[in-house]
C-alpha positions as CSV (number, residue, x, y, z in Angstrom):
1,X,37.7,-17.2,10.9
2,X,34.2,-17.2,11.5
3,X,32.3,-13.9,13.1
4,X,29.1,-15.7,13.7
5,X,27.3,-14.5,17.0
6,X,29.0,-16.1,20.0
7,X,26.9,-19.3,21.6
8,X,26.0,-18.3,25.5
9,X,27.5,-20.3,28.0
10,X,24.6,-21.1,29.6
11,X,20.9,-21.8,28.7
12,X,17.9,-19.7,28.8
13,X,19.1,-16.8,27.1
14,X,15.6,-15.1,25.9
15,X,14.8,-13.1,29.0
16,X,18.1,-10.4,28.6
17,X,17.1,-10.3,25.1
18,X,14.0,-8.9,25.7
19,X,14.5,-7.0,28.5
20,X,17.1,-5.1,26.0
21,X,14.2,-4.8,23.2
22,X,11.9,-3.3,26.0
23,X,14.7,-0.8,26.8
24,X,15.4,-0.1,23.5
25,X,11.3,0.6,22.6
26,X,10.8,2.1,25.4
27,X,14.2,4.5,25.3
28,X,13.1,5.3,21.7
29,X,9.1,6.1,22.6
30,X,10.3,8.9,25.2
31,X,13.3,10.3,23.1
32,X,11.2,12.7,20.9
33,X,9.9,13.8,25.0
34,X,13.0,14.6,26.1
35,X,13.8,16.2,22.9
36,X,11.2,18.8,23.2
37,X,11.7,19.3,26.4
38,X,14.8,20.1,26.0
39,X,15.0,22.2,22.8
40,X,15.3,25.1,24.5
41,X,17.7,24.7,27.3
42,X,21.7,25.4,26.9
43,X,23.3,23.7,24.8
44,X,25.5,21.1,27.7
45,X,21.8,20.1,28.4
46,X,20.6,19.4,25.0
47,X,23.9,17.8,24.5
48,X,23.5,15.6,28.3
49,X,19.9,14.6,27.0
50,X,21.1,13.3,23.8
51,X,23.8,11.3,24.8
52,X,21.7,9.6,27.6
53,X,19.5,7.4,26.0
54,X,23.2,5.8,24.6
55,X,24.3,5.5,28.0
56,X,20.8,3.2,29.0
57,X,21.4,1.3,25.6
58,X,24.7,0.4,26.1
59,X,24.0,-0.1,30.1
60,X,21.2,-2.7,29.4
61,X,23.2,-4.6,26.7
62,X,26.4,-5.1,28.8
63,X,24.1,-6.2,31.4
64,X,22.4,-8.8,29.3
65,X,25.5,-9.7,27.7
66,X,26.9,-10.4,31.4
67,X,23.5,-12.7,32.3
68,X,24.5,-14.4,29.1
69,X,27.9,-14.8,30.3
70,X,29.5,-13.3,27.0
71,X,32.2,-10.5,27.0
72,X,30.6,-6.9,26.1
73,X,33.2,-7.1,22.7
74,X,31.5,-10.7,21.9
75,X,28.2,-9.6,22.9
76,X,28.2,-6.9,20.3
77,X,29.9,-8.7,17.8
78,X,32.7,-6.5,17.3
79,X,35.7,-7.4,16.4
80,X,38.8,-5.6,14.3
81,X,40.4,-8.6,13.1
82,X,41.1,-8.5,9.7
83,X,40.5,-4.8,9.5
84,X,41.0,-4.0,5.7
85,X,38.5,-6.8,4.1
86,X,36.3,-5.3,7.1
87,X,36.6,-1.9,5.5
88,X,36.4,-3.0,1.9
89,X,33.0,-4.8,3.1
90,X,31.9,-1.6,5.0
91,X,32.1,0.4,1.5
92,X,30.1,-1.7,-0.2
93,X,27.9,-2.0,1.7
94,X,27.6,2.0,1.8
95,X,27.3,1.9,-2.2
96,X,24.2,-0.4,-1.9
97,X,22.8,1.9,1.1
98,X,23.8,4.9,-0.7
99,X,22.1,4.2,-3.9
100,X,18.9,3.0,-2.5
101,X,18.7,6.3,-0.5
102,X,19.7,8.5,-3.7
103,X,17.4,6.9,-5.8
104,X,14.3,7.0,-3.9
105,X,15.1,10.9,-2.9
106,X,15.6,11.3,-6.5
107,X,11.8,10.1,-7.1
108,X,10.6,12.7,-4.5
109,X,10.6,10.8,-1.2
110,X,11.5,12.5,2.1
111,X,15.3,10.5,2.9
112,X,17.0,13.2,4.4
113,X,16.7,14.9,8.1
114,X,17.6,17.8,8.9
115,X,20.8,19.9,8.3
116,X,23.1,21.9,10.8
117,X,23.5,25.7,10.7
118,X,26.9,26.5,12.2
119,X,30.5,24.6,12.2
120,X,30.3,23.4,16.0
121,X,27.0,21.9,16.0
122,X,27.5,20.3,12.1
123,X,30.6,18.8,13.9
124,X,29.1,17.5,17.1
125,X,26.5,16.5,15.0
126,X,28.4,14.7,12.6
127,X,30.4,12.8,15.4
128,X,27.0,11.9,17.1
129,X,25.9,10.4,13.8
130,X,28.7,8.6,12.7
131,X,30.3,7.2,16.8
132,X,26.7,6.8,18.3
133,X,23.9,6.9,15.7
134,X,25.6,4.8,12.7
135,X,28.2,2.5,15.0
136,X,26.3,2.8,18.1
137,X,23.1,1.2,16.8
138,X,25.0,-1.7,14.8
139,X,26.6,-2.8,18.0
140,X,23.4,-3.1,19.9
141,X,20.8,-4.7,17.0
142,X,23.6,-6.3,14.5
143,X,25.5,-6.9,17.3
144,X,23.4,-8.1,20.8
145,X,20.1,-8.7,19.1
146,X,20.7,-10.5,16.2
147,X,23.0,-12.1,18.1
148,X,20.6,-13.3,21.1
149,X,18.0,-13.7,18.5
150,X,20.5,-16.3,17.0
151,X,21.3,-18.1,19.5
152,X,18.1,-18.2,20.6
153,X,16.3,-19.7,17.5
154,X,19.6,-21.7,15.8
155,X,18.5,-20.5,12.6
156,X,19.9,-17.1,10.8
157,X,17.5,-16.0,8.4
158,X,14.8,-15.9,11.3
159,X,17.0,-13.9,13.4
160,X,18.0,-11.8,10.6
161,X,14.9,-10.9,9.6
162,X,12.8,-10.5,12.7
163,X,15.9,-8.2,14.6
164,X,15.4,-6.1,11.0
165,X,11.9,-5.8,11.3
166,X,12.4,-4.8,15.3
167,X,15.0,-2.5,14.1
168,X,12.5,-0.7,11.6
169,X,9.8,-0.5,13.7
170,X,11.9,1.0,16.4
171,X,12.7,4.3,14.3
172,X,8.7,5.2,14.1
173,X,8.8,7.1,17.3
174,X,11.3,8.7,16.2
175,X,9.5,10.6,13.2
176,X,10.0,8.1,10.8
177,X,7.5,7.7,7.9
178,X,6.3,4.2,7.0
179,X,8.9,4.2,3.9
180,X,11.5,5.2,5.9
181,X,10.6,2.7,8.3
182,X,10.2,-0.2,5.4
183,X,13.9,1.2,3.9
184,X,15.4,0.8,7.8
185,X,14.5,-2.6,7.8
186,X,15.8,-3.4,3.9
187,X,19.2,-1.5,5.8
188,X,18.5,-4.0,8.8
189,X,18.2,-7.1,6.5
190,X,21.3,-6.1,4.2
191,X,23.4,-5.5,7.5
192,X,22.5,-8.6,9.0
193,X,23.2,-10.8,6.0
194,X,26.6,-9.6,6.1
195,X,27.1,-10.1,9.7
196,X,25.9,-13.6,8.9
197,X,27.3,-14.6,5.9
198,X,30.7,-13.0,4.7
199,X,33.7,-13.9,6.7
200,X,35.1,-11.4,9.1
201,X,32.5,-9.3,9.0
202,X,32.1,-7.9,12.7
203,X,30.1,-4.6,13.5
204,X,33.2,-3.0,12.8
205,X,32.5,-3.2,9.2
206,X,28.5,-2.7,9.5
207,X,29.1,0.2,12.0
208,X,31.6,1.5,9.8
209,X,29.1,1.8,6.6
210,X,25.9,2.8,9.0
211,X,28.1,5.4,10.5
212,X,29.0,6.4,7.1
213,X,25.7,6.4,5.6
214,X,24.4,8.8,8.2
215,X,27.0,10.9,8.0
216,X,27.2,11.3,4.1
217,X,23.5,12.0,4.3
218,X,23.8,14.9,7.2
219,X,26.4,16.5,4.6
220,X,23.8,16.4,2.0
221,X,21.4,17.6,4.0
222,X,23.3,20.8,5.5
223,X,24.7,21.2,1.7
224,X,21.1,21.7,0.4
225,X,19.7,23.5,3.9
């Protein structure tokens, strides 16, 4: 069984698709904002201002999905069919992401953010990085981008490498150096090709390793904090 990204039912698919990349850049240009602004208010608040920017992602892509005429599960690509190859392909792709990371930290590079003081926040914060950072972000640009991008173009290594390159560049305003930025997109392109090319690969299996990933690296950070 194929997990290609579904064909819309109907024509003219490229205006959701950029309405959700303007969302998403503009989301992602007022997050550090909202960050700061609310860095030192109680901690329901900090927790209500990090969760919203999910709640517009995921509102804008369910919308598009609907203009497209595809169900929010086939929008995003997910899909738990076949679950154990899904996971087997999830951990390797973690070893690949993994070893990149290590290796270039090794060298000296900044790859790590920050750590978590505390048990409560290190656990909100690693269900935040694994549910909405890691698995979140693959069902909106492995999931509805590439997707759109595919069915908009008919070709897969143009959608798989501009929605990488869009998925790099969309970190910047986050903090994110230019290697960082350059190593997102490598992520992007190594995600995408598996969504593309090996069967039964869903997002379930690419939001399983990117959830992963970031969560192995927040215990390595807090570790060495």
């Amino acid at each position: 069984m194929s997990t290609a990204p579904p064909v819309a039912k109907r024509s003219g698919t490229l205006l959701p698709l950029i309405a959700v990349v303007l969302v998403l850049f503009a989301v992602a240009s007022l997050w550090p904002l909202l960050a700061a602004a609310t860095e030192q208010a109680q901690l329901p608040v900090q927790i209500a201002a990090s969760l919203a920017p999910f709640v517009v992602f995921f509102g804008t892509v369910a919308l598009a999905g609907r203009a497209e005429g595809i169900r929010f599960a086939a929008a995003v690509g997910f899909s738990t069919r076949h679950v154990g190859r899904q996971l087997l392909t999830a951990l390797a792709l973690l070893a690949v992401t993994l070893a990149v990371t290590l290796a270039l930290a090794a060298l000296g590079f900044r790859m790590f953010g920050e750590g978590q003081s505390g048990l409560l926040p290190f656990l909100y914060a690693a269900v935040r990085s694994f549910l909405l950072v890691g698995f979140g972000e693959e069902l909106i640009w492995r999931g509805y981008v590439l997707g759109a991008l595919h069915r908009n173009l008919r070709s897969g290594a143009p959608a798989v490498l501009l929605s990488s390159a869009l998925f790099g560049l969309w970190h910047y305003p986050g903090g994110q150096d230019v290697l960082q930025v350059l190593v997102t997109m490598l992520f992007g392109v190594l995600w995408s090709t598996a969504r593309m090319k090996i069967r039964h690969c869903s997002t379930f299996a690419t939001g399983t390793a990117h959830g992963l990933h970031d969560l192995a690296l927040l215990v390595i950070a807090t570790l060495a904090a």
